[in-house]
Residue frames relative to the residue before (quaternion, step in Angstrom):
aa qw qx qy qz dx dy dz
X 1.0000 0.0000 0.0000 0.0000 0.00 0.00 0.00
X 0.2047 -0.7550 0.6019 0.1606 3.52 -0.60 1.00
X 0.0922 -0.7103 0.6940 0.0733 4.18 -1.03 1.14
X 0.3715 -0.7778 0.4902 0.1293 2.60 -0.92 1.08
X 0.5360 -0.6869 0.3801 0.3105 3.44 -0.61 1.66
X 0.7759 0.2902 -0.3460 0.4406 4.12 0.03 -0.82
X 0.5875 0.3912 -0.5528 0.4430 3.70 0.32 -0.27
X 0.5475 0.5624 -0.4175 0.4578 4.18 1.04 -0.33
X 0.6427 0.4463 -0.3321 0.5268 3.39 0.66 -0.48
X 0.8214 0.3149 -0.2760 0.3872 3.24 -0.38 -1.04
X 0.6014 0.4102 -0.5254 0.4405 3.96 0.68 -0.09
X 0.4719 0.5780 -0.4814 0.4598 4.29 1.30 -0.64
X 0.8136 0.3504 -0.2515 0.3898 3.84 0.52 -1.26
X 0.5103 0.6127 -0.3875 0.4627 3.31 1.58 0.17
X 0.6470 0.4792 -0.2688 0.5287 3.59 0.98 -1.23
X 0.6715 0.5257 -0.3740 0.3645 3.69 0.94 -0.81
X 0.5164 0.6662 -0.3183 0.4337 4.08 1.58 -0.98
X 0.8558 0.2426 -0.1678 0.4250 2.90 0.62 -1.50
X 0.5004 0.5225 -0.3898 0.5698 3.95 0.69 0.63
X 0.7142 0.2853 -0.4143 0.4867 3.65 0.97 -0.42
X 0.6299 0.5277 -0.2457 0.5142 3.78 1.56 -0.96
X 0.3138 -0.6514 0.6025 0.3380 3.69 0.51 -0.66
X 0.2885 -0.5877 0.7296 0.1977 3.45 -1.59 -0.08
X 0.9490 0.2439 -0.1503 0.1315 3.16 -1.76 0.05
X 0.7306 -0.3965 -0.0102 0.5558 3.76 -0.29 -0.34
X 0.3812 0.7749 -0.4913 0.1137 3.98 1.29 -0.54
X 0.8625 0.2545 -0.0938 0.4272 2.64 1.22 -1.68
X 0.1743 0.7852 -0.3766 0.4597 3.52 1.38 1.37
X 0.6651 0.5704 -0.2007 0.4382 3.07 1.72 -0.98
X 0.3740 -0.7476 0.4854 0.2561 3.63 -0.67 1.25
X 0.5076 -0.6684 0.4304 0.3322 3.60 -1.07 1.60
X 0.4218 -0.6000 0.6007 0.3182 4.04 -0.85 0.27
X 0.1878 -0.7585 0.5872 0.2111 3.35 -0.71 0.77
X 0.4949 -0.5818 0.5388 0.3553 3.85 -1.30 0.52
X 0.7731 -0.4645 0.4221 0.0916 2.81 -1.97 0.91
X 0.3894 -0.5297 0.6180 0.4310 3.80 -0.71 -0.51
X 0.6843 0.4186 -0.4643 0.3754 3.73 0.80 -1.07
X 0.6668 0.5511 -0.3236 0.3833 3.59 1.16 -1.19
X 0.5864 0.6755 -0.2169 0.3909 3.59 0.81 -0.90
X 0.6493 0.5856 -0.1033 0.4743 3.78 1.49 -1.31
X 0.5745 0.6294 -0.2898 0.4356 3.54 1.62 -1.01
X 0.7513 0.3148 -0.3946 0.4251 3.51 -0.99 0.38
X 0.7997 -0.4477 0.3338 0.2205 3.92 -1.59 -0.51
X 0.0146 -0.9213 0.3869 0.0361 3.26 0.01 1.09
X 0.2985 -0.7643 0.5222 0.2325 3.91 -0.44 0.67
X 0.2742 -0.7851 0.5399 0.1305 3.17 -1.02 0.07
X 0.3907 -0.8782 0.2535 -0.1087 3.30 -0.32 2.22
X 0.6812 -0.1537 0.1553 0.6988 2.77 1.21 -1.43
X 0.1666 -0.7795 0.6000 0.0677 3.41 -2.01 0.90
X 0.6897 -0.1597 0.0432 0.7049 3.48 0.15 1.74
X 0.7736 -0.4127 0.2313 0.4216 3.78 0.74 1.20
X 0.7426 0.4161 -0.3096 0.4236 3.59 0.86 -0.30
X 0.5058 -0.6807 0.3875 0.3614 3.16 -1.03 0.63
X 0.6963 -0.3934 0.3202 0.5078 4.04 -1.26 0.84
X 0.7225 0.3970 -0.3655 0.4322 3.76 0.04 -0.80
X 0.6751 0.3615 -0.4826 0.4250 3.76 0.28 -0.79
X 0.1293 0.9065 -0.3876 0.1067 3.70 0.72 -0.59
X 0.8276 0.4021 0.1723 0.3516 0.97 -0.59 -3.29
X 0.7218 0.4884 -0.3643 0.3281 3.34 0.70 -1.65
X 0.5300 0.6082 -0.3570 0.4710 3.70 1.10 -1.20
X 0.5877 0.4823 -0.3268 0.5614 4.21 0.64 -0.43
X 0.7638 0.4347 -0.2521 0.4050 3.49 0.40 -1.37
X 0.2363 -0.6313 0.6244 0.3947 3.76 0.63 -1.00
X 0.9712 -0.0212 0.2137 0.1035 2.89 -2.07 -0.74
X 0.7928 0.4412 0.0553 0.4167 2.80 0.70 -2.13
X 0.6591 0.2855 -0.1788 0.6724 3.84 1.40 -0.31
X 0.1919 -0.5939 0.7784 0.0673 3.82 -1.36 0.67
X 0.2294 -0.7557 0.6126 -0.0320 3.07 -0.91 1.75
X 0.3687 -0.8518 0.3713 0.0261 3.28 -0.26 1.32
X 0.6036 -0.1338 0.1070 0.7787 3.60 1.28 -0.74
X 0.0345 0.6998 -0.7132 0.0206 3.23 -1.86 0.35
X 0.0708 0.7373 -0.6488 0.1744 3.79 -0.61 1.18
X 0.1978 -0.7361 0.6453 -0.0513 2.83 -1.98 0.51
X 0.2788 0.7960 -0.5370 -0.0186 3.29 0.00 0.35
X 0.2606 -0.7412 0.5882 0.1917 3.90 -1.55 0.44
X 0.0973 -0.6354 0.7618 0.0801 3.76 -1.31 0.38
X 0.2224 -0.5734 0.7828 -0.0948 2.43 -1.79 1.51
X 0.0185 -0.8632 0.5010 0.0591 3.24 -1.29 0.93
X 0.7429 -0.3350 0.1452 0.5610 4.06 -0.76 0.40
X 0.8808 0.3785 -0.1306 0.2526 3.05 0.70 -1.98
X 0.6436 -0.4007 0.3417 0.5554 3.61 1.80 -0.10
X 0.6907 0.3989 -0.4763 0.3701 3.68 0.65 0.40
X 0.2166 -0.7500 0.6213 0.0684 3.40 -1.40 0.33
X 0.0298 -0.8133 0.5786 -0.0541 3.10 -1.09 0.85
X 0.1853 -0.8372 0.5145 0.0023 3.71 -0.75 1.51
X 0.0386 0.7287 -0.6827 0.0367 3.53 -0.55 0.79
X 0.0421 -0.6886 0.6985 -0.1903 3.11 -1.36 1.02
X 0.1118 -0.6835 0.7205 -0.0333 3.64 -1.05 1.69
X 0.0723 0.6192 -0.7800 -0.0539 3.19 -2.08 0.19
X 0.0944 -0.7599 0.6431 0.0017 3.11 -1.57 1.25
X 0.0425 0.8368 -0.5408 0.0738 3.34 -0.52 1.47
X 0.4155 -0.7293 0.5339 0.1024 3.44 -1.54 0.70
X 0.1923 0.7043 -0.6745 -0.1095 3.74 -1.30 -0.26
X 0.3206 -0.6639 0.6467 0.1954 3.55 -1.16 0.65
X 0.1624 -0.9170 0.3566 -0.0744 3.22 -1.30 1.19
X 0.1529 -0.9108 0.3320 0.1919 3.71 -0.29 0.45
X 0.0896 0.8024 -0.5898 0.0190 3.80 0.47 1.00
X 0.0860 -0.6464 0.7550 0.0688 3.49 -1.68 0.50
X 0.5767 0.5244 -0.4893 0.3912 4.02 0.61 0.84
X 0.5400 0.5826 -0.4459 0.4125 3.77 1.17 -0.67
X 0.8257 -0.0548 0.0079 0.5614 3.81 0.29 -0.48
X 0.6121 -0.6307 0.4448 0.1724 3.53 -0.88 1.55
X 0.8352 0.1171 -0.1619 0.5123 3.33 -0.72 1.48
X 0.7396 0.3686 -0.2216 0.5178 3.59 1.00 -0.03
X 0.1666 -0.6947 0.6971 0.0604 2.91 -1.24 1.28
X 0.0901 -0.7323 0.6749 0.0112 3.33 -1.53 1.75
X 0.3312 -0.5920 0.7205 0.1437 2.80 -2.05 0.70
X 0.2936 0.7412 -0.5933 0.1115 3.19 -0.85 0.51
X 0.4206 -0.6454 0.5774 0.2706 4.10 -0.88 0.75
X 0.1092 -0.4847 0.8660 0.0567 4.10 -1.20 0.95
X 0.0774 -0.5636 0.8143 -0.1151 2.69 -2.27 1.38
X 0.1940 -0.6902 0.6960 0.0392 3.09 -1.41 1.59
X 0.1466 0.6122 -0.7769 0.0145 4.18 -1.30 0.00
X 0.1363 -0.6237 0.7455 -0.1916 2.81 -1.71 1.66
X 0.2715 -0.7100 0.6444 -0.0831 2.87 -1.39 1.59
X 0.1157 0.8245 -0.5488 -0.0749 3.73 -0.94 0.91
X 0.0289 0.8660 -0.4990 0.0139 3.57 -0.40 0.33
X 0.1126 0.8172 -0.5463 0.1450 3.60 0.05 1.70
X 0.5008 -0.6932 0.5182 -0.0069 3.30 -1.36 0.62
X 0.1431 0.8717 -0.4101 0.2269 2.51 -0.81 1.11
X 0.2822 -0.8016 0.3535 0.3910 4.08 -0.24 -0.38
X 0.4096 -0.7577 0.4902 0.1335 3.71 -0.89 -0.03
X 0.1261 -0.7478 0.6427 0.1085 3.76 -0.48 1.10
X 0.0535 0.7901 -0.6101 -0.0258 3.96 -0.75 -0.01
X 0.1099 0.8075 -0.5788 -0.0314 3.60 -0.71 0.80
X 0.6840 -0.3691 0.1395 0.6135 4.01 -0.47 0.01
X 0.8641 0.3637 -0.2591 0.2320 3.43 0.39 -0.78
X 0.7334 0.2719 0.0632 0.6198 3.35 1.93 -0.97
X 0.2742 -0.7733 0.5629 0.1003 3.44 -1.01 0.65
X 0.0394 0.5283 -0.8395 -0.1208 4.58 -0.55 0.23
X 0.2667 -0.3932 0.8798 -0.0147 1.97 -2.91 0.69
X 0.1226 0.7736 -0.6005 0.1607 3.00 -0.74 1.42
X 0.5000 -0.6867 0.5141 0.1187 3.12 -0.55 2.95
X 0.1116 -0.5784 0.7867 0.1846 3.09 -1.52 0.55
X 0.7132 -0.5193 0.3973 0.2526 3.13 -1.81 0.03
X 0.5261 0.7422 -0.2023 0.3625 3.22 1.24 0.36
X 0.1691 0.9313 -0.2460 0.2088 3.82 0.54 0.83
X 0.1493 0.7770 -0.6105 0.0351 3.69 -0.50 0.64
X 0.3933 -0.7768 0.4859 -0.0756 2.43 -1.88 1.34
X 0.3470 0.8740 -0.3393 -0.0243 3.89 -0.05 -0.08
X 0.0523 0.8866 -0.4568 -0.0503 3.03 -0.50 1.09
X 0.4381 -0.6865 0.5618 0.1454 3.69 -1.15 0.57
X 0.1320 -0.6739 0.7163 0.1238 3.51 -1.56 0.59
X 0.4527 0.6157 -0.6449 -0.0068 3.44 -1.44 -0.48
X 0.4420 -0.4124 0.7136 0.3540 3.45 -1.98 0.42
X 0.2405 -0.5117 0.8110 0.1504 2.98 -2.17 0.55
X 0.7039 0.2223 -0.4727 0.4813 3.80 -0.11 0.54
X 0.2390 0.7275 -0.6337 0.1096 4.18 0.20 0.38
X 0.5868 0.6893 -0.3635 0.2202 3.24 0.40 -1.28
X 0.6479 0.5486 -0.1696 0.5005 3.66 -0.10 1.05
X 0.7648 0.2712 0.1250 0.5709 3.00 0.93 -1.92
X 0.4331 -0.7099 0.5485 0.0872 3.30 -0.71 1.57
X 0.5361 0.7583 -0.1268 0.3486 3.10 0.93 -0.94
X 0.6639 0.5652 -0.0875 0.4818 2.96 0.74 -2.25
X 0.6200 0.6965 -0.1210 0.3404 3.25 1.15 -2.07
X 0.7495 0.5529 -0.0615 0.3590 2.75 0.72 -1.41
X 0.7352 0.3896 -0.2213 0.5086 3.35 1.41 -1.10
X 0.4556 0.7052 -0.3417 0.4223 3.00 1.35 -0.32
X 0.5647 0.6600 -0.2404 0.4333 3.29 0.91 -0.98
X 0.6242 0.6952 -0.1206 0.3355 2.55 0.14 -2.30
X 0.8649 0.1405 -0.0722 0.4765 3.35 -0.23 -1.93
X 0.4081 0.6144 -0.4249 0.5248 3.98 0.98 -0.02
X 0.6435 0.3406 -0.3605 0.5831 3.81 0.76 -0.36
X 0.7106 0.4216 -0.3473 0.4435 3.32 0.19 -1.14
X 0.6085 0.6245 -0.3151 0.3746 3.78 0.79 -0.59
X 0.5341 0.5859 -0.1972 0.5767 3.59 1.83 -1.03
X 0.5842 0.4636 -0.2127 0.6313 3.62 0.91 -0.89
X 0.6619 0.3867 -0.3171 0.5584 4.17 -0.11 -0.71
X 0.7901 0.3315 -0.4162 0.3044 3.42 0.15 -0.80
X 0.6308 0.5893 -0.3745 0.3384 3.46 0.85 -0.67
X 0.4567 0.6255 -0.3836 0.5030 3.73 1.72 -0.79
X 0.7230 0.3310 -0.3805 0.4721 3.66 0.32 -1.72
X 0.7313 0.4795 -0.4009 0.2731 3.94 0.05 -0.40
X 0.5731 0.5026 -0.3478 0.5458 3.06 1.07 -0.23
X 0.6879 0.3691 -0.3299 0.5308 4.21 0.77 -0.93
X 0.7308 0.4426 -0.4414 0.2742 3.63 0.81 -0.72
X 0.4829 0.7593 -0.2486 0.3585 3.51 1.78 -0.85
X 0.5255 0.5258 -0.2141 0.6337 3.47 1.68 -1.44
X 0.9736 -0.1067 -0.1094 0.1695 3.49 -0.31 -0.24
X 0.2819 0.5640 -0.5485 0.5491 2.67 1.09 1.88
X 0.6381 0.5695 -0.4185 0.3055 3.80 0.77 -0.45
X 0.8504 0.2107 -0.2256 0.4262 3.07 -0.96 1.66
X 0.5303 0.6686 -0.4088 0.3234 3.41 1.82 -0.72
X 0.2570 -0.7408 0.6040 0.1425 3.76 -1.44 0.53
X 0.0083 0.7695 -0.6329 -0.0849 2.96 -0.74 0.79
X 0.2280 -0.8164 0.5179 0.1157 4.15 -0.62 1.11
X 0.2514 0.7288 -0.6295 -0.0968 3.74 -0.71 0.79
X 0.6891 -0.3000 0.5650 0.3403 3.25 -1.92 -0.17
X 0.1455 0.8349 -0.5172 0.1192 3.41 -1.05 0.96
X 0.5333 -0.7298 0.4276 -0.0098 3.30 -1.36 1.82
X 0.0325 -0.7895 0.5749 0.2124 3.48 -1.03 0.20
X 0.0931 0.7767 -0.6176 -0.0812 3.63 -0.37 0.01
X 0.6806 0.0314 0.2368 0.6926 4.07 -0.38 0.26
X 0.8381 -0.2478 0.2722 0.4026 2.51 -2.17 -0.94
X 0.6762 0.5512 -0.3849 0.3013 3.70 0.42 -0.16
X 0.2264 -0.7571 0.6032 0.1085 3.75 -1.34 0.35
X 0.1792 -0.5924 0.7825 0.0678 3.59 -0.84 1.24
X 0.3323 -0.6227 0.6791 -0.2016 2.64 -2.02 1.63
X 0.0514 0.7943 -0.6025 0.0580 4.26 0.65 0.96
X 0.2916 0.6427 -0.7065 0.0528 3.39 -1.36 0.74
X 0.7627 -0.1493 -0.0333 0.6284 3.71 -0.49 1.09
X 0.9062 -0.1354 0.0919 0.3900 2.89 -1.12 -1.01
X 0.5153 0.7653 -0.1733 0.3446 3.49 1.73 -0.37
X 0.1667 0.7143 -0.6784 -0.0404 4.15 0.03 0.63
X 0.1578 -0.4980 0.8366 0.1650 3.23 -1.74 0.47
X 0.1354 -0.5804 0.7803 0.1897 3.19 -1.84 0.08
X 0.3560 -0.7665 0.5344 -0.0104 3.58 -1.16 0.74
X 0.0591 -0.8188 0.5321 0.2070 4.02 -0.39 0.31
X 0.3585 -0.6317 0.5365 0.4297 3.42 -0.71 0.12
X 0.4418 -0.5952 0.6437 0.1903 3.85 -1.73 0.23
């Protein structure tokens, strides 16, 4: 029997169309599109503020006198209506002291990085989105010199303000906790893909998903 090789082919690339395309009514069915509530669920970064990136921001907040090293943000949104914001900054300054050690004059760079992470829930309907803080909040922040090494001295202050820093933070958690509890903040909100635009006055964040 002689088969004939292209009608063989073309029924293989036929059987292959209709297994990648489907046939009949399944795929007749109109996809459901997600929700805003369903859409909101999972981890968002934060990309851009009014077009800049978190760090120029920050630095644009900070001025002059500190070099902001990193700056991020990131929000979760969850099924049941909570929400949770955490938000780091890590900032530098380079210094000149001649009192830590008699007759020397040091240079040396002190680095702070703070960590917040408050709580909170989330209301979200087609056109608008509240954040509603809960009273619930942590804080942490860190010193150290990156040139100590050497210098007892250096050491020392390090120390020093790392305690005193343990003491500040509990104050800011306790003032930031007071007056964030309950606060709302309402914006307008975007989908594009994987990203989320965030509108409040004059303010756009743009968000990525994780």
């Amino acid at each position: 029997m002689i088969i004939d090789k292209s009608n063989s082919l073309f029924f293989c690339f036929f059987t292959i169309l209709l297994i990648i395309f489907g046939c009949g009514s399944d795929n007749e069915n109109p996809i459901k599109a997600e929700s805003p509530s369903e859409k909101i669920v999972g981890s968002w970064e934060l990309i851009t503020v009014n077009s800049k990136s978190p760090k120029r921001d920050a630095q644009e907040d900070m001025g002059d006198e500190w070099e902001v090293v990193n700056a991020s943000e990131k929000l979760v949104f969850t099924a049941n209506s909570s929400l949770v914001r955490e938000q780091t900054v890590e900032f530098t300054q380079r210094v000149e002291d001649n009192s830590l050690i008699p007759g020397w004059l040091l240079e040396f760079t002190i680095r702070f990085q703070t960590a917040a992470t408050v709580d909170g829930s989330y209301v979200i309907s087609d056109q608008t989105i509240e954040f509603i803080s809960g009273g619930r909040s942590n804080i942490d922040i860190s010193f150290s010199i990156d040139d100590s090494e050497g210098f007892e001295a250096l050491k020392e202050l390090e120390q020093e303000i790392n305690k005193q820093m343990i003491e500040t933070t509990r104050v800011l958690e306790d003032e930031f906790a007071s007056n964030i509890e309950l606060e709302l903040d309402t914006y307008t909100f975007d989908f594009n893909g994987n990203q989320l635009t965030l509108l409040q006055g004059s303010e756009r964040k743009v968000y990525r998903k994780q």
